[in-house]
GUROSE-225220 format. One record per residue (C-alpha): x, y negated, z negated. Coordinates in steps of 0.5 Angstrom, whole numbers, padded with zeros to 4 digits, always signed. Last residue first. Layout:
<recs>
XYZ...
</recs>
This chain:
<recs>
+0283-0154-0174+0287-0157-0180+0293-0159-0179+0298-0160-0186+0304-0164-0184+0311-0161-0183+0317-0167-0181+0323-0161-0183+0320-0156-0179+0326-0150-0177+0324-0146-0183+0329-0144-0188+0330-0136-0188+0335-0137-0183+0340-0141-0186+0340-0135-0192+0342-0130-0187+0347-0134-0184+0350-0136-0191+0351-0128-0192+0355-0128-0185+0359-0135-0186+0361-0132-0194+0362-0138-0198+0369-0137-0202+0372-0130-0199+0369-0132-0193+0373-0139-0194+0379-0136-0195+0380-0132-0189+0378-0137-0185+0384-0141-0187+0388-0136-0187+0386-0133-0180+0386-0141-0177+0379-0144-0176+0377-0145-0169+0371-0140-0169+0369-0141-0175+0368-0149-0173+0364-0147-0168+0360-0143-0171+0358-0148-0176+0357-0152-0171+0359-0159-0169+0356-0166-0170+0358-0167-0177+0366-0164-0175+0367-0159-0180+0373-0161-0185+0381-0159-0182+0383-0165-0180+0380-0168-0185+0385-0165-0190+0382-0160-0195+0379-0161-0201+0372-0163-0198+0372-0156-0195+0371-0153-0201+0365-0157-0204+0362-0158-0197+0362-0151-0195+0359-0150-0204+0353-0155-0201+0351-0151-0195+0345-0147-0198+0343-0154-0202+0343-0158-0196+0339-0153-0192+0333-0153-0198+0333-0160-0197+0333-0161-0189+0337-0166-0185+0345-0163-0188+0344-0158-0183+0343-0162-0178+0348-0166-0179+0353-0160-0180+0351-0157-0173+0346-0151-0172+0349-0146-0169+0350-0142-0176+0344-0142-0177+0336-0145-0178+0331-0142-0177+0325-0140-0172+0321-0137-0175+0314-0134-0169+0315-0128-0170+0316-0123-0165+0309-0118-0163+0305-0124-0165+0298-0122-0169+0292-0124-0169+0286-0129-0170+0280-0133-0166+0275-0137-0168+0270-0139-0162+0266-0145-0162+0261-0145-0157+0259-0143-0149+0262-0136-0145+0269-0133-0147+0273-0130-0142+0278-0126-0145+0286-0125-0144+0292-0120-0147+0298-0122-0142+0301-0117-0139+0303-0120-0132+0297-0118-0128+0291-0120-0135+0291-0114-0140+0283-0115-0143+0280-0118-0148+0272-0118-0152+0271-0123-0156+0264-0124-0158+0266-0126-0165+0273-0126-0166+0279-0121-0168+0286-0120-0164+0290-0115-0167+0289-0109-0163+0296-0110-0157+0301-0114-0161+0299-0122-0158+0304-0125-0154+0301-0131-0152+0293-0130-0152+0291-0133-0147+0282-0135-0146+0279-0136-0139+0274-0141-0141+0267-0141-0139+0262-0147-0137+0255-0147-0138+0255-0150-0144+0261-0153-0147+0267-0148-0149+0270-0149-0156+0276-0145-0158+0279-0144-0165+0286-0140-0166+0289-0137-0172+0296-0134-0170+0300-0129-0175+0307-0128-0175+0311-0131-0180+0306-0134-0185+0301-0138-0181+0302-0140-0174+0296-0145-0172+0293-0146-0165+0288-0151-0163+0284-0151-0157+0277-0155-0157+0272-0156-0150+0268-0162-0152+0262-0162-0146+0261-0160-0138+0264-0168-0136+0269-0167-0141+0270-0169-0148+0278-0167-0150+0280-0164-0157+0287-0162-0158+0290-0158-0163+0297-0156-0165+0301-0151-0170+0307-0149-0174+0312-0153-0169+0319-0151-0170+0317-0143-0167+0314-0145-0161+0308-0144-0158+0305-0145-0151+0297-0146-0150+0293-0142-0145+0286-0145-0145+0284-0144-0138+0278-0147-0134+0271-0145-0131+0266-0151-0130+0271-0157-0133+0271-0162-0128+0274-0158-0122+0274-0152-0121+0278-0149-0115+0283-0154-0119+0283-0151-0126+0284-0155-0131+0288-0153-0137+0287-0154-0144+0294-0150-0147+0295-0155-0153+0302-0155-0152+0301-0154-0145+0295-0158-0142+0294-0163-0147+0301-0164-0149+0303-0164-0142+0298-0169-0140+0301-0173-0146+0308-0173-0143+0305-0178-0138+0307-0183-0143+0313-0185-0140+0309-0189-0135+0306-0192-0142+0309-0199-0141+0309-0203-0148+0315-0205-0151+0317-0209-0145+0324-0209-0142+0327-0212-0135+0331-0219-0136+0331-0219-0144+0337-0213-0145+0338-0208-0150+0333-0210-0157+0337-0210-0163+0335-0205-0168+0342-0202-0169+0340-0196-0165+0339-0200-0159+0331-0202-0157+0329-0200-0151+0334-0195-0149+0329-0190-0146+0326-0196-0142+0319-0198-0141+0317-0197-0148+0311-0193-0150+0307-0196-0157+0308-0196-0164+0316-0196-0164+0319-0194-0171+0326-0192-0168+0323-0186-0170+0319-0185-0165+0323-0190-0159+0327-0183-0161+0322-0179-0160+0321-0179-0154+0328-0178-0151+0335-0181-0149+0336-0183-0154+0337-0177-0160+0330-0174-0164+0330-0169-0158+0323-0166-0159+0321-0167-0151+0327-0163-0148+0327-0158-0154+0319-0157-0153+0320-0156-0145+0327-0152-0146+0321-0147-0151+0317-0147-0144+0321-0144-0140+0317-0139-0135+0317-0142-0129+0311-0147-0130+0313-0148-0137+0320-0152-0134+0315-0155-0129+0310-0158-0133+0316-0161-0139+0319-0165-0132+0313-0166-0129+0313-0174-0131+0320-0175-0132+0322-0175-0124+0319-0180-0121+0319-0186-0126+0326-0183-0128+0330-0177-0131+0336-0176-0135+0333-0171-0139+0336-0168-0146+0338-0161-0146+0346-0162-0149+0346-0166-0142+0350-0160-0139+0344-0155-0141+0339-0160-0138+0343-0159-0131+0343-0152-0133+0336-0151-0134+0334-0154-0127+0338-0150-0124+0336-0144-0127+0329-0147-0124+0331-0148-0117+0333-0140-0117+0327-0138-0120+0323-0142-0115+0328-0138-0110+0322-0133-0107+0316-0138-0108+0319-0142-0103+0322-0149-0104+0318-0155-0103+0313-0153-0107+0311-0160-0110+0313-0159-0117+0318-0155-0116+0322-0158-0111+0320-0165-0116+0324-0162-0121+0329-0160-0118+0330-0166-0114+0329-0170-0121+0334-0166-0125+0340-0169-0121+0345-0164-0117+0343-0166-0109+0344-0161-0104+0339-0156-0108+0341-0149-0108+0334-0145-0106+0337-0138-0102+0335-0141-0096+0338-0148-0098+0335-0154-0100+0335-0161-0097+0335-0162-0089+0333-0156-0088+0328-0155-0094+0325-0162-0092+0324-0162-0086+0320-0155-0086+0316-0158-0092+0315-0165-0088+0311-0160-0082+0308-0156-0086+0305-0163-0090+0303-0164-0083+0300-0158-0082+0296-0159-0087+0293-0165-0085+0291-0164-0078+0288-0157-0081+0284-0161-0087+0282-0166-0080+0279-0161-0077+0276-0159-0083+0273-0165-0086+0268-0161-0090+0268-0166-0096+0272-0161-0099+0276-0160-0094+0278-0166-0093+0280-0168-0100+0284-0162-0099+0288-0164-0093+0289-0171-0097+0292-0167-0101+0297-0164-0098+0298-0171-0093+0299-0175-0100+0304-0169-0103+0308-0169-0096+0310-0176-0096+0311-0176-0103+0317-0171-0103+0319-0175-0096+0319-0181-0100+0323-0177-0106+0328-0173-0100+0329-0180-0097+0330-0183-0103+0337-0179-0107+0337-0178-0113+0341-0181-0117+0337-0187-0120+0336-0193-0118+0335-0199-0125+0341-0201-0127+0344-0200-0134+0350-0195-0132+0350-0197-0124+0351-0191-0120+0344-0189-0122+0344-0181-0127+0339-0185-0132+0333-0185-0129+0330-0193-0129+0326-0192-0122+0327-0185-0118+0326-0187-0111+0325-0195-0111+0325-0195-0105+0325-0201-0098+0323-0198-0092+0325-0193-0087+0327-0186-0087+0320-0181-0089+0322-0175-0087+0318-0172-0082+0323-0172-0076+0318-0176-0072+0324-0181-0069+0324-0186-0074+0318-0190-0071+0314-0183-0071+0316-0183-0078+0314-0190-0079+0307-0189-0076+0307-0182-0080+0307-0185-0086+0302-0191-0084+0297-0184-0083+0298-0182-0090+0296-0188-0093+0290-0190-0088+0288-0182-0089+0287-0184-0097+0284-0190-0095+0278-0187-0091+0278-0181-0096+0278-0187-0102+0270-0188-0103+0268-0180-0101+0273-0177-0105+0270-0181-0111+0264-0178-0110+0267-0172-0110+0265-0171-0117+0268-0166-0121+0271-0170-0127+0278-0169-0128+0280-0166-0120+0276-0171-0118+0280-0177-0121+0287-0173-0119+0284-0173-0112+0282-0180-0112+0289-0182-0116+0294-0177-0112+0292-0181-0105+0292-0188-0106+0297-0187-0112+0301-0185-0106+0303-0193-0106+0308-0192-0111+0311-0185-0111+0314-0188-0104+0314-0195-0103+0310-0199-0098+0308-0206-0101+0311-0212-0104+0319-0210-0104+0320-0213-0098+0317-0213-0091+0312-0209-0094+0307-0214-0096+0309-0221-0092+0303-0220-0087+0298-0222-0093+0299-0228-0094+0296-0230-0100+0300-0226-0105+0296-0224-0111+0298-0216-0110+0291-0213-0113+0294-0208-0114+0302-0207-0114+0306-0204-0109+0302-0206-0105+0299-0200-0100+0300-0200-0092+0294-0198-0088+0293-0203-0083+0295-0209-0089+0288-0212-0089+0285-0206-0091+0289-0203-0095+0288-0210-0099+0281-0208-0100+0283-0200-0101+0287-0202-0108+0282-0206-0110+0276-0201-0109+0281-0196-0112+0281-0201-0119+0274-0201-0119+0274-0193-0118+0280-0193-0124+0276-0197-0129+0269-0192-0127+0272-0186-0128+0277-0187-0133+0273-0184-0139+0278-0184-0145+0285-0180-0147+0284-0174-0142+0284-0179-0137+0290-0183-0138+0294-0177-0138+0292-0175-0132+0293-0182-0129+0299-0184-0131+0304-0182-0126+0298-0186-0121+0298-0192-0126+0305-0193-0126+0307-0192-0119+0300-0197-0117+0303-0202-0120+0297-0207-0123+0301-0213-0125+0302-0216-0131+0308-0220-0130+0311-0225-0134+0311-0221-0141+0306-0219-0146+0300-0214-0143+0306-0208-0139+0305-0204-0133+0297-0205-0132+0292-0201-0131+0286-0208-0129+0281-0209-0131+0285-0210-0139+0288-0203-0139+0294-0205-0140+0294-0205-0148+0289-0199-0149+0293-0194-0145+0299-0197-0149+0295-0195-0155+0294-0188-0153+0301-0187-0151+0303-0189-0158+0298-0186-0160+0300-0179-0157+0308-0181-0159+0306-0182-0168+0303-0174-0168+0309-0172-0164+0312-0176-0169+0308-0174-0175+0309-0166-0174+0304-0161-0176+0300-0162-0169+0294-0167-0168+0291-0169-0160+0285-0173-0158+0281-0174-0152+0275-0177-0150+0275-0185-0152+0270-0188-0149+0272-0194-0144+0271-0201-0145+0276-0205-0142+0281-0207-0147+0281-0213-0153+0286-0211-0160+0284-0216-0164+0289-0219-0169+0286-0222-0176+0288-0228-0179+0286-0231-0185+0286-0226-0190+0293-0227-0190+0293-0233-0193+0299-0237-0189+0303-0242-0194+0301-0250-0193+0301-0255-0189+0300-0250-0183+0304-0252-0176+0307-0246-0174+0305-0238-0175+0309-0233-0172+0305-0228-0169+0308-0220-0169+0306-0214-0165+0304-0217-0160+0302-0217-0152+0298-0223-0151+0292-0226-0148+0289-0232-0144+0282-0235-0143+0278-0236-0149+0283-0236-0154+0280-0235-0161+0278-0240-0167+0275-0241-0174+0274-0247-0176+0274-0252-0182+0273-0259-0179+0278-0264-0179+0279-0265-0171+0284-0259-0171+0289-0259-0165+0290-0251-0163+0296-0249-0160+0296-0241-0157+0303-0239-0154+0306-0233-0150+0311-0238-0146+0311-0233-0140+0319-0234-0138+0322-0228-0140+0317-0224-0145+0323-0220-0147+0326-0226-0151+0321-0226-0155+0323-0225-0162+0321-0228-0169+0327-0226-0175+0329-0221-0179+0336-0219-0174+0330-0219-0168+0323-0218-0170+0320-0214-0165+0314-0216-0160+0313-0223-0159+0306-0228-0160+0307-0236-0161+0300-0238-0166+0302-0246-0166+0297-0250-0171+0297-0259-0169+0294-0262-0174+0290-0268-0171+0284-0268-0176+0287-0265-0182+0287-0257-0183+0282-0252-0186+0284-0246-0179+0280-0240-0179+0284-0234-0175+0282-0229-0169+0289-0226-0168+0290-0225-0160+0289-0219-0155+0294-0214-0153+0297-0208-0157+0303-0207-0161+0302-0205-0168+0303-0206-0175+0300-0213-0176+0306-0216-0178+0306-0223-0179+0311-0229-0178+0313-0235-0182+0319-0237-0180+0325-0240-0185+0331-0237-0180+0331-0232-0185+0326-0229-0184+0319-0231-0188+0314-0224-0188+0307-0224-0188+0305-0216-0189+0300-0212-0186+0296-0216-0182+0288-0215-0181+0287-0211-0175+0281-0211-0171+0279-0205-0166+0276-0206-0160+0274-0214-0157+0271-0213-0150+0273-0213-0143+0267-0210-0140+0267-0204-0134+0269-0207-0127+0265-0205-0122+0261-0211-0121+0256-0213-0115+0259-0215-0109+0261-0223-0107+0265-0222-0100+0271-0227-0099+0272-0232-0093+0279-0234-0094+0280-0244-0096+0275-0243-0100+0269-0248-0099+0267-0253-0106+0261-0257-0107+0262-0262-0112+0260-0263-0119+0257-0269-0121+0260-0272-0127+0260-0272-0134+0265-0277-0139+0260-0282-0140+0256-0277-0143+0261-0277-0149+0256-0275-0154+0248-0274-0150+0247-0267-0150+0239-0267-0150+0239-0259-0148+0245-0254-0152+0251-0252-0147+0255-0258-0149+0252-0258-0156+0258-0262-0159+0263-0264-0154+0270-0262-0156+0276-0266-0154+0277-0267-0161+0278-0258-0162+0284-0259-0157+0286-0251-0154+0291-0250-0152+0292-0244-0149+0297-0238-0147+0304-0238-0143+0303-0232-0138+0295-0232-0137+0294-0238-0137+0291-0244-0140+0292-0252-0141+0286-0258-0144+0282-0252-0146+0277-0258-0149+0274-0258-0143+0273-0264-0139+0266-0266-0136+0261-0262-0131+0254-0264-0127+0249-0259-0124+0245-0262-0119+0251-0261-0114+0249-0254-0114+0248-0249-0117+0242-0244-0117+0235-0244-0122+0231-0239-0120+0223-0240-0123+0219-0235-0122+0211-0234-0123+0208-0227-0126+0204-0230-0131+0209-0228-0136+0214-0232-0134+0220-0229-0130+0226-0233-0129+0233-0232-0125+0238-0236-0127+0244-0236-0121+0251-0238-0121+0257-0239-0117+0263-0242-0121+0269-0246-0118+0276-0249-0120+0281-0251-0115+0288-0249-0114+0286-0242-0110+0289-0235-0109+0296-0234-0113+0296-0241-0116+0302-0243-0118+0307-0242-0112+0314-0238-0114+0312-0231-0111+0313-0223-0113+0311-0223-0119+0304-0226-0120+0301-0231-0124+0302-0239-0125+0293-0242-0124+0287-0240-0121+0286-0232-0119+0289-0228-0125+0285-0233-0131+0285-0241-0130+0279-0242-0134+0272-0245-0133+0267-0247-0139+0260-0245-0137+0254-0248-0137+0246-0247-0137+0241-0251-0141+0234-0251-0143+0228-0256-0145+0221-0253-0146+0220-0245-0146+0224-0240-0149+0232-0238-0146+0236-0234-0149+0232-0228-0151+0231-0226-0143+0239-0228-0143+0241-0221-0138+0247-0222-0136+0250-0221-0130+0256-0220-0127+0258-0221-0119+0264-0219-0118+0269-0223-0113+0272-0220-0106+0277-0220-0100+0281-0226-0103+0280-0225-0109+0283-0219-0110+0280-0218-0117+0281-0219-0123+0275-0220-0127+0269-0224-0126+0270-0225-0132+0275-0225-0137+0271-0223-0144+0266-0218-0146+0260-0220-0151+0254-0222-0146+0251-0230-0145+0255-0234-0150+0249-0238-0154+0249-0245-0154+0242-0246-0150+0246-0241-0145+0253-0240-0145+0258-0238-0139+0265-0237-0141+0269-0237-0134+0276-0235-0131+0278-0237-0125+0274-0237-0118+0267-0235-0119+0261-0231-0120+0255-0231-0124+0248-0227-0124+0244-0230-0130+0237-0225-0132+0231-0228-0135+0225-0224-0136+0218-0225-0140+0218-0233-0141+0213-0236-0144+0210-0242-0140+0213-0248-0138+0220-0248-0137+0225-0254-0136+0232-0255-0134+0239-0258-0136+0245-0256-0132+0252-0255-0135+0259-0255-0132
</recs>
């Protein structure tokens, strides 16, 4: 679409304001109007459009001019949405909405609007869409479109019509931040599989698309098809399920360099057909395109992949949060579901500056509330027309789901300190709550939540079904769980707004559902009905049990783990308090043997299988490299990121204080353990950079270094330290009520060293298995004369790899036994395993 026009004079101002349904790529004079992508972004576009607007000041000159836009399909136009087989989620037709506003130097305006003056031609996108990608016919092009006096193919330019939608929808102003290009990558290998692809590897799995020159003849036909993982050595996608994930480009002889205008792709891998000859390298670069968002957090320990799991966070943050916080950028899907933002947000919000991404999102969200009677979708913005369907299946009203209404104000709040956002979301915070309790009094007012469709503890591993996606715990103590988190919260959010009549409401019905939930789930002496590491964790993470039986609910939790040899069997619900529960209750070091286990299921498993990214499931990818299913698996899904915050809070010990919120007066209280030789974490708060790092050096000395912003102070621990020996500048402790040697330290950089009361060694010994032992160098060697004896003996009688030492010992006949102390010596060995620290991966870390 285009509109030639004529200025007479200079021009002092000139601003453009757009709007539209679909995608639009707006150019002046031939210039591209802005740097960011996919406006007007993905909204509820039945309810409201953003508004952008650019400032072309330098675009326009005196003389002739053209304003145009190129128009794509994008979220509102075209196949998108999960939960409906039509095409076009909000209308079938194209339309923009602009405004050219002009200011002359004398002080005189020209506006000039859209309307049936402007005329429109074919595009060279001929097909676009999110899900299967572009093409995009470089004959089709009609050179200057945007530039006055176009005349090629002016046969092929119509009047544009006016169009009436068929839902009234506001146009607001944008709350959207840009969606621009980021980091670009070039590739680092060009591999030719087996199957005689052409396939690079740009190392990481992001979303965006590979920018690439072509010098190809006219009618050429270059593919560029988009995957996450190679499969036997060669090209996958299966996991995409039906989105196509493809860019075409037809040459017209020219040699170009060329992008996708309307779609992106969740990749690691682009295989490359079409080309006459071999693929130079130089050509192809990946961009890496999300929402602009200041990166304010950064973790660094000894270990590479504890290192490897925060970017993977990280760069699963980046990858899905393109306007919208999404559950994966590569598949048929894309959605903005409110459960994965809502476990997600606090460590999202460490890792960069959220507040204005996630206040977009919430308006989403509260608009489509709206119109439900204050029920949420399930994802946001839901793309269903017919907004009467939401909740009466799977689309809307579940549990840990729909809560994000509440937990992502207040989480927002609590990071930034600014209640504004509290005053934006109340309405919506209440109107969640509220339609909990319609569907209690419905059920009889018990105050457990009862009714509707669940997900419960989505993709643990103690479901009826091995593979499936229901967890083990029961969903009517989850949804109650959240029932009474929301009405907690939402009474906090009263009480800051000084709301008090309705805080009291609130919290006695939080009460109300605790009572319920203690009857119906847990005993007065804190044994829990149903045996699965999520009802636990979430009894304390919610308070459920009394502060009397918390001891007796986290030994219960520990016992759990210990019969999974201290591996998880949690979901969507459960894992993301898991480790902050064990540390709440004093278990810290069952935290880190949960999080550093190497085996599936754990985070460092997808680590050492080689994963740059957070996968949906534990087993994404099986041990031999194949890929476990293709109905429901993304390679880049950052719920199970959420252990970040942990490492933020914990490992790192920065800690936000909740009767202060954003930064003013926190606690750095980090959590050693004797396999880790040290962490740091940096974090950009509303206050200023707050530092906390730790280093354990020799076998009992801690340097730490500490950085508070001005006009903040930090509540400084000192775990286990011998009384006398902490030393730093204007650090002056005290005993806080558990013993724990404290100090407040006002603004600046503090460097701190002391010495612990036990050393901070973990070595090995005899408990260790044969396979552990045989992974560190200096182990191996200890134990070689072992597995010189014990090779002679029948296989019966060797040491098992996965079993202990100890183990074997113990089952070992007496003559046996006899002769392998006289020969090795199991305690002399003990002594020496014990001097070899347990950190094989160290790196240096400096603070």
């Amino acid at each position: 679409m285009r509109k030639q026009f004529r200025i007479n004079g200079a021009v002092k101002k000139a601003r453009l304001y757009v709007s539209g349904a679909g995608l639009f790529h707006v150019e002046v004079n031939g210039r591209k109007a802005g740097t960011e992508y996919f406006a007007p972004g993905c909204t509820a576009a039945d309810t409201w459009m953003q508004i952008y607007t650019y400032d072309v000041t330098d675009y326009v000159r005196p003389g002739e001019n053209v304003v145009g836009a190129m128009l794509g399909n994008g979220w509102a136009k075209g196949r998108f949405g999960t939960f409906r087989e039509a095409n076009t989620p909000y209308t079938d037709s194209f339309s923009l909405i602009a405004e050219l506003r002009i200011t002359l130097e004398d002080g005189s305006e020209t506006v000039i609007g859209s309307g049936t003056d402007w005329e429109c031609a074919p595009s060279p996108v001929v097909d676009d869409g999110i899900y299967d990608g572009e093409i995009y016919d470089a004959r089709e092009q009609i050179r200057g479109w945007s530039e006055p006096d176009t005349i090629a193919k002016e046969n092929l330019w119509e009047q544009a019509e006016i169009f009436r939608p068929e839902s009234p929808y506001t146009l607001e102003d944008r709350l959207s931040p840009p969606g621009t290009v980021h980091e670009i990558m070039k590739p680092v290998e060009v591999i030719h599989t087996p199957a005689g692809e052409t396939v690079l590897d740009f190392g990481q799995n992001m979303a965006g698309w590979v920018r690439f020159t072509v010098r190809e003849p006219e009618g050429a036909k270059i593919t560029l098809s988009y995957g996450e993982i190679l499969q036997d050595g060669n090209f996958y996608r299966d996991n995409l399920r039906s989105a196509k994930a493809q860019y075409t480009y037809i040459s017209d002889g020219e040699e170009r360099t060329v992008e996708p205008y309307f779609t992106f792709f969740g990749f690691r891998y682009v295989k490359i057909e079409g080309l006459k000859g071999e693929a130079d390298p130089e050509d192809y670069l990946a961009c890496a395109v999300y929402s602009d968002m200041e990166e304010t957090g950064v973790i660094r320990t000894t270990d590479p992949w504890l290192n490897r799991l925060f970017e993977n966070a990280k760069w699963s943050q980046k990858g899905n949060f393109l306007d919208v916080p999404t559950d994966c950028p590569q598949r048929d899907e894309r959605m903005g579901w409110t459960g994965d933002a809502q476990v997600f947000a606090r460590t999202a919000s460490f890792n960069m500056d959220t507040y204005a991404f996630y206040t977009k999102f919430l308006h989403d969200l509260a608009q489509e509330q709206k119109m439900n009677g204050g029920m949420v979708g399930n994802v946001v913005p839901s793309f269903l027309k017919t907004k009467s369907t939401v909740g009466s299946t799977i689309h809307g009203g579940a549990a840990a789901w729909g809560d994000c209404a509440v937990i992502l104000p207040w989480t927002l709040y609590q990071q930034y300190g600014d209640k504004t956002i509290l005053s934006r979301q109340y309405g919506s915070m209440k109107a969640w709550v509220d339609w909990i309790r319609r569907q209690d009094e419905a059920d009889g007012g018990t105050r457990l939540w009862s009714s509707g469709f669940q997900y419960g503890d989505w993709l643990a591993l103690d479901g009826p079904v091995e593979g499936g996606t229901a967890g083990g715990t029961d969903v009517v103590l989850i949804a109650s769980a959240y029932y009474m988190h929301s009405a907690e919260l939402t009474a906090k959010a009263a009480e800051v707004l000084g709301k008090e009549e309705d805080a009291e409401t609130y919290r006695k019905l939080a009460e109300e559902i605790r009572t319920a939930i203690r009857d119906e789930y847990y005993t007065k002496n804190g044994r829990c009905a149903i045996p699965t590491q999520t009802a636990h964790i979430i009894a304390l993470a919610f308070g459920i049990v009394d502060d009397t039986v918390r001891e007796k609910t986290a030994q219960g939790l520990q016992e759990l783990l210990k019969k999974r040899n201290m591996h998880l069997s949690t979901g969507f619900v459960g894992t993301p308090f898991l480790c902050k529960v064990l540390s709440d209750e004093g278990l810290s070091e069952s935290a880190y043997e949960v999080l550093m286990q190497e085996d599936f299921p754990g985070w460092l498993y997808e680590v050492k299988m080689g994963a740059t990214t957070i996968w949906e499931r534990w087993n994404s990818v099986l041990p031999d490299g194949k890929i476990s299913g293709t109905g429901m698996n993304s390679l880049n899904h950052y719920a199970y990121g959420s252990i970040v915050q942990w490492m933020y809070e914990n490992m790192c010990g920065i800690r936000q204080q909740e009767t202060s919120p954003g930064f003013g007066h926190f606690v750095i209280r980090p959590e050693m353990y004797g396999k880790l030789g040290g962490a740091y974490a940096s974090y950009m708060s509303p206050k200023g950079r707050v530092e906390s790092g730790w280093k354990i050096e020799g076998k009992n000395t801690v340097r730490m270094k500490v950085t508070v912003p001005f006009d903040s102070v930090a509540e400084v621990y000192f775990p286990d330290a011998q009384e006398g020996s902490i030393r730093g500048k204007d650090v002056h402790v005290c005993v806080d009520g558990s013993g724990m040697w404290k100090a407040d330290l006002a603004a600046g950089t503090h460097e701190i060293t002391y010495t612990l009361n036990h050393p901070y060694w973990t070595g090995y010994s005899l408990d260790n298995t044969l396979d552990e032992l045989r992974s560190n160098e200096e182990t191996k060697k200890l134990i070689a004369g072992l597995e010189m004896m014990t090779s002679r003996m029948p296989e019966s009688m060797r040491p098992a790899a996965d079993k202990s030492l100890a183990q074997y010992r113990a089952e070992l006949t007496p003559v046996v036994r006899a002769k392998l102390e006289e020969a090795v010596g199991f305690d002399e060995l003990e002594k020496k395993l014990n001097e070899v620290k347990v950190n094989t991966r160290s790196v240096e870390l400096k603070l």
